[in-house]
C-alpha positions in Angstrom: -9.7 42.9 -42.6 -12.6 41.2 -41.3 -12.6 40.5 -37.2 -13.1 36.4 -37.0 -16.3 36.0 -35.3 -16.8 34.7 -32.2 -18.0 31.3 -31.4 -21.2 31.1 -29.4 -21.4 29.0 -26.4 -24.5 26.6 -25.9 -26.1 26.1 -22.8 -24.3 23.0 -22.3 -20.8 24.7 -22.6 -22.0 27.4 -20.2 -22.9 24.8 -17.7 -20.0 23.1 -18.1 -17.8 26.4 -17.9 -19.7 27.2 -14.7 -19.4 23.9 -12.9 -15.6 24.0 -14.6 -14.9 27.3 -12.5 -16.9 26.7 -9.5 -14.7 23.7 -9.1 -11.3 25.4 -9.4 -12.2 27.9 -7.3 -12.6 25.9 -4.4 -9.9 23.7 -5.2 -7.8 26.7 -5.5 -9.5 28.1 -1.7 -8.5 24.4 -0.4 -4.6 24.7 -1.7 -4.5 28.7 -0.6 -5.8 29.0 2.2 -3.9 26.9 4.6 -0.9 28.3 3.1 -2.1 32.0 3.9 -3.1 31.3 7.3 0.7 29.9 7.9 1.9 32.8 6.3 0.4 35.5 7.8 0.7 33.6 11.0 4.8 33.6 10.1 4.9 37.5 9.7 2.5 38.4 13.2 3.3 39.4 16.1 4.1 37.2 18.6 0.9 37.6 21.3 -1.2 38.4 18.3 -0.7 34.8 17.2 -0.6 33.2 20.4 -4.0 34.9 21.3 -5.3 33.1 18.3 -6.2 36.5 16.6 -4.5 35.9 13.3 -6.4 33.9 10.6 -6.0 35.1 6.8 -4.3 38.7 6.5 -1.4 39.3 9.5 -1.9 41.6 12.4 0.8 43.7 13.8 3.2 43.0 10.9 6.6 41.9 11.6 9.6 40.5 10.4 11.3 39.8 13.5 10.5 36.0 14.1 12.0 35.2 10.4 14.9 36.9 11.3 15.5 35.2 14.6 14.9 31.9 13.1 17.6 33.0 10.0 20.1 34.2 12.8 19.9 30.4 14.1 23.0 29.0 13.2 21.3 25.3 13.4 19.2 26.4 10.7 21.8 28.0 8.7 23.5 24.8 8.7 20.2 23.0 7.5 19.9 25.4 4.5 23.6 24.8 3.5 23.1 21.1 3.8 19.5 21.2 1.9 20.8 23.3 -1.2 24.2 21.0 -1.4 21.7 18.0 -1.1 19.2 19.5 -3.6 22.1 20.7 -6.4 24.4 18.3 -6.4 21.8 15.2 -5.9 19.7 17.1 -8.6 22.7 17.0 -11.0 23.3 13.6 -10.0 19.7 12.7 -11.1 19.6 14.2 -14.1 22.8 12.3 -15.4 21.9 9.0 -14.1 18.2 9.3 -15.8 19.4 10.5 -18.9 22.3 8.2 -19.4 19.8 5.7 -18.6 16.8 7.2 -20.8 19.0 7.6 -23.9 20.0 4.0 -25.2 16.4 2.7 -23.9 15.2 5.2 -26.3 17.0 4.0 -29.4 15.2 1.2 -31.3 18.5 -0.4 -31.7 19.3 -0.8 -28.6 19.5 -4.8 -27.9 17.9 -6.1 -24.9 16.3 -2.4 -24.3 12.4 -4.6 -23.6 14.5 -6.7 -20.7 16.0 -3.6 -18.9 12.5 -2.2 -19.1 11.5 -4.8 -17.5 13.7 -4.9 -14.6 13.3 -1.4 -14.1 9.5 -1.6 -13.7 9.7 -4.7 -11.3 11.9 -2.2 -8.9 9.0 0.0 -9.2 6.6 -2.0 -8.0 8.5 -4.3 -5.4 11.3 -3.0 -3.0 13.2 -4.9 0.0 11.2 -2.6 2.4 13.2 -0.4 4.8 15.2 -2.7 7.3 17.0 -4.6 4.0 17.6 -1.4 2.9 19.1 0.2 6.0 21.9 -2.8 6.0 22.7 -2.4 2.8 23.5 1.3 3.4 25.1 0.3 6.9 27.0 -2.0 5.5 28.3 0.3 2.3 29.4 2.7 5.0 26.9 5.5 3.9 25.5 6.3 7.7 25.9 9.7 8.3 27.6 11.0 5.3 26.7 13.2 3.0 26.7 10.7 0.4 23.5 9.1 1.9 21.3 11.6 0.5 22.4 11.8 -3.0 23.5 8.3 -4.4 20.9 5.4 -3.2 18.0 7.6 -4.8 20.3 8.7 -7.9 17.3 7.9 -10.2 14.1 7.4 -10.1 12.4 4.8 -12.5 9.2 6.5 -13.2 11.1 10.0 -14.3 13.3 7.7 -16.1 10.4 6.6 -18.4 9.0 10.1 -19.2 12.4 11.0 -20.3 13.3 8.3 -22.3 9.2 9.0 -23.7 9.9 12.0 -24.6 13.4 11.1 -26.4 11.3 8.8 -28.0 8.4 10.8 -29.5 10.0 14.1 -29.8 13.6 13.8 -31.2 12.9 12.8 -35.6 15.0 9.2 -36.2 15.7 11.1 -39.3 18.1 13.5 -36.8 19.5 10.1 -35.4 20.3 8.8 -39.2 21.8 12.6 -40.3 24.0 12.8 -37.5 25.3 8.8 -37.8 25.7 9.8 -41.8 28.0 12.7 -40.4 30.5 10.3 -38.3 28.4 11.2 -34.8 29.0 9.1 -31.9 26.3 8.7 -29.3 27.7 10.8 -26.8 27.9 13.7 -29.5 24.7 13.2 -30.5 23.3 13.0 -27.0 25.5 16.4 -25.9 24.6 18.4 -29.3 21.6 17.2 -30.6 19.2 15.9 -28.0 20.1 17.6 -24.9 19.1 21.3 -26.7 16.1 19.9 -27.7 15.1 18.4 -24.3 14.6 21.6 -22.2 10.9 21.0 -21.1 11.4 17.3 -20.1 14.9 18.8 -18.5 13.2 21.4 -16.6 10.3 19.5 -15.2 13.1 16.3 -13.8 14.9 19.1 -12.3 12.0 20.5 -10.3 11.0 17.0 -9.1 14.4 16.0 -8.3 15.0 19.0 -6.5 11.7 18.9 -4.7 12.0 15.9 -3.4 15.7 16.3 -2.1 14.2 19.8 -0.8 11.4 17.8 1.2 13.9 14.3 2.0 12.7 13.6 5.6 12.5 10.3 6.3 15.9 9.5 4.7 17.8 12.1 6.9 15.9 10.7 9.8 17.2 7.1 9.2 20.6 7.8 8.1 22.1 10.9 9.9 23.3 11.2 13.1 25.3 14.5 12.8 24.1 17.8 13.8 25.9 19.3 10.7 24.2 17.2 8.3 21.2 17.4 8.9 18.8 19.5 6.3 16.2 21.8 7.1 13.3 19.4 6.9 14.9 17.7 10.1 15.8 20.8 11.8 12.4 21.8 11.2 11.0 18.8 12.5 13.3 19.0 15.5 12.3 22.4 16.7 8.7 21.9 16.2 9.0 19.1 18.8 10.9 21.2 20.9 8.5 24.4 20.7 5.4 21.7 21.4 7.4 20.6 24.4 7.8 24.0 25.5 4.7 25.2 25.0 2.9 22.0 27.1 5.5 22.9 29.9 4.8 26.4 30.0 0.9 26.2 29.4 -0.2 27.5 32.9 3.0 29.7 33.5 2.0 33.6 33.2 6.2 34.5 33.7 6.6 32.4 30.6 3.9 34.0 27.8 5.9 35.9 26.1 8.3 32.7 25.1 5.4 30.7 24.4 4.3 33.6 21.8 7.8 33.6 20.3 7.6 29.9 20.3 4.2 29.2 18.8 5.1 32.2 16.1 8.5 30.5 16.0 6.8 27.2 14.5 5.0 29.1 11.5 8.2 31.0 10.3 10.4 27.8 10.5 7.5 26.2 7.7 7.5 29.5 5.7 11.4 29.6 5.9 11.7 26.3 4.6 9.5 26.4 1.8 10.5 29.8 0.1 13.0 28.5 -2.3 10.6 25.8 -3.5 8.1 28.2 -3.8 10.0 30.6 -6.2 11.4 27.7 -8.2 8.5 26.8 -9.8 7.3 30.1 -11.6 10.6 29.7 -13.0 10.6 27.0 -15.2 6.0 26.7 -15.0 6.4 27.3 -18.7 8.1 24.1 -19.3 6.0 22.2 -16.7 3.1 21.2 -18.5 4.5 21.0 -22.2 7.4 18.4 -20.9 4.9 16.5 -18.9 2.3 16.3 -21.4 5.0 15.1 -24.6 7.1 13.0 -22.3 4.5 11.1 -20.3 0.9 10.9 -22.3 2.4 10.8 -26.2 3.1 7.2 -27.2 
């Protein structure tokens, strides 16, 4: 069997494939490096870090400043809290977008161009934060749990790729089958488009769960508890607290050996808190790009 022959590249393509990879490259140095030099600055030793001697590749490895920051029963709490906020208001999400997405998706739908409507105007225009806060006040959401998962329950934009990709990737001739066979739309929804919405499904879920996984401001606003607060606070909170410590103890010889734990303390606490999202997303990267490019560039 003849071997298909290969197509020859013209000087333009060759320029354009070098500029093409010259550019990613350095992109790629701008996104890794930073994230190196916090790493290997999270698995140093202590005065090895505080001497400013680390950069790229760790010296002196150890493991002993992650596992004093795990043993922290503050942060303990934080990753309880961030994975209940992160599941739960992921689930959340995902319900409330496609309950939303479906019937907005269905031609039949009557008044489907005025919800559309609305829904875009909230995505442009907000009441800003104070109107905000007393609405939450006065629901009595302050410091609970609750807080975190239901006022962001959906969010418009991801509501639009969904109901995109309902729209251009589910056959109406499925929708008219299933309606022949006695379907209601909730048994349609459950057994027909739901299994054939796993990219779009996957890619929600990692935004929704990234952004509960990375909710700052919100905790910062609304809790007041200790044992509610997520990681991202915690995080925030000890940084502060090692940057106070280390500007106290800045001429104090008797003290260098906190201030190494401390300034090593500050890298491990951002490599702690980032793990999980890190090994979410090789996970479901194969459904990354093909639900983002059917659900939000087709139509």
């Amino acid at each position: 069997m003849p071997q298909p022959r290969k197509m020859r590249l013209t000087a333009n393509d060759k320029a354009f494939h070098t500029v093409n990879f010259a550019i990613l490259i350095f992109t790629g140095l701008i996104v890794l490096l930073p994230l190196m030099h916090v790493i290997s600055q999270a698995f140093s030793d202590p005065q090895s870090v505080l001497a400013g001697r680390v950069l790229f590749w760790p010296r002196n490895f150890t493991l002993d400043t992650i596992v004093m920051i795990l043993s922290n029963p503050n942060v303990r709490i934080g990753y309880f809290n961030t994975f209940f906020y992160a599941s739960v208001g992921t689930v959340i999400n995902l319900f409330v977008t496609v309950c939303c997405a479906y019937p907005l998706s269905r031609k039949g739908f009557v008044g489907r161009n005025f919800f559309m409507i609305v829904f875009s105007f909230t995505m442009m225009f907000s009441g800003g934060m104070i109107p905000t806060f007393m609405v939450i006040r006065n629901l009595g959401l302050i410091d609970t749990r609750a807080v975190m998962l239901l006022p962001g329950a959906m969010a418009v934009w991801n509501m639009i790729i969904c109901r995109t990709f309902f729209q251009n990737t589910i056959p109406k001739e499925m929708y008219e089958s299933a309606e022949l066979d006695g379907a209601g739309h909730i048994r349609v929804l459950v057994s027909m488009v739901l299994p054939l919405s796993t990219p779009v499904l996957a890619v929600l879920t990692l935004f929704y769960a990234v952004g509960h996984w990375n909710s700052y401001f919100d905790a910062l606003l609304y809790l007041r508890s200790q044992n509610l607060f997520n990681i991202q606070l915690i995080l925030q909170n000890a940084i502060s607290s090692i940057e106070a410590l280390l500007n106290q103890a800045d001429n104090l010889t008797a003290a260098e050996r906190t201030m190494a734990l401390a300034e090593a303390s500050k890298y491990a606490m951002i490599v702690v808190s980032m793990i999980p999202v890190l090994a979410l997303y090789p996970i479901i990267q194969r459904y990354f790009v093909k639900g983002i490019m059917i659900g939000a560039i087709k139509g």
